[in-house]
N, C-alpha and C positions, 0 to 999 in steps of 0.2 A: 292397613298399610298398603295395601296393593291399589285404592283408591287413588293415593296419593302416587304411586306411579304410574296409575292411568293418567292422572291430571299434566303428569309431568310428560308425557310421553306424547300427549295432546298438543299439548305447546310449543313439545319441539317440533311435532310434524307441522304444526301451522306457524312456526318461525320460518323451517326448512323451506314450506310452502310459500310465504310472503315475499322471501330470498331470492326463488327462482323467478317469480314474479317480477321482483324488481330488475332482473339480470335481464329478464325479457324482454319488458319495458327498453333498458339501456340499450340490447342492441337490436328491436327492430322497434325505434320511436313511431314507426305510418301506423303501427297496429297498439299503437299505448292502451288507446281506449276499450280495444276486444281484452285486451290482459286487463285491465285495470276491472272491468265486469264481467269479466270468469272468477278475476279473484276475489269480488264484493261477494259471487255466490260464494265459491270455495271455501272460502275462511268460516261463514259460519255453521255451515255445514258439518265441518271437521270440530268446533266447536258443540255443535247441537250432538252429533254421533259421540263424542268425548262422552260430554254431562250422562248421557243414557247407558253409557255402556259404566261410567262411574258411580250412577244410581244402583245399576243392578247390584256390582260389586260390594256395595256398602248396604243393600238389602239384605245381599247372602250373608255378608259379618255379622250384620243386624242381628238374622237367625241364628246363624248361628250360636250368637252368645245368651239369645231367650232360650232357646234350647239349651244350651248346659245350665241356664238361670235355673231354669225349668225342673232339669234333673239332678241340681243340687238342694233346691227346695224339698222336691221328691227326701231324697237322701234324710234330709235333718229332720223334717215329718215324722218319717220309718223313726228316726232315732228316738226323738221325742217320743212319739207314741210307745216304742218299747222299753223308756223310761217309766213313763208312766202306770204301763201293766206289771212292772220290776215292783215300783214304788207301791202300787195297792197289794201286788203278792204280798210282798215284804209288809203290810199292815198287817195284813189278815192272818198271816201266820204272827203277826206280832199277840193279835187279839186272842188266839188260838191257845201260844205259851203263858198269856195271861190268865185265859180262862183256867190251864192246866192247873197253873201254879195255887189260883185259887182255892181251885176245887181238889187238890195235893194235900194241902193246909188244912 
């Protein structure tokens, strides 16, 4: 989620930025061309720092969510595995009361 308000918060500064551009443009036309090539750089700049600072962000989500993947995998494991030593107890004393009962008889 915060990616997606990096992206947005991207757009407006390089709206904001394109805006004042254009107002600059409007009222001093002798220097169109210096504004018009400040803002070819500008813009993508604000764009390139956007994408990277929205990579990181969507990295750390990334992790974040392998991590809890990570530590709920862990969890069901443990579970299963102490199913499974449940499930052979529970034979071996099954084989136990059978022997008893046999040799009872």
């Amino acid at each position: 989620m915060d990616s997606i308000k990096c992206k947005v918060w991207v757009t407006i500064i390089a709206t904001v930025v394109a805006v004042v551009f254009i107002i600059l443009n409007y009222f001093t036309e002798n220097l169109s061309r210096l504004w018009l090539s400040i803002e070819v750089i500008i813009l993508p700049s604000i764009y390139i720092i956007g994408s990277v600072i929205s990579e990181r962000i969507i990295k750390k989500e990334y992790d974040a969510q392998i991590s809890y993947i990570g530590e709920e995998t862990d969890k069901l494991t443990k579970k299963y595995l102490n199913q499974i030593v449940e499930i052979e107890r529970l034979k071996y004393d099954n084989d136990l009361l059978r022997e008893r009962l046999k040799n009872g008889k």
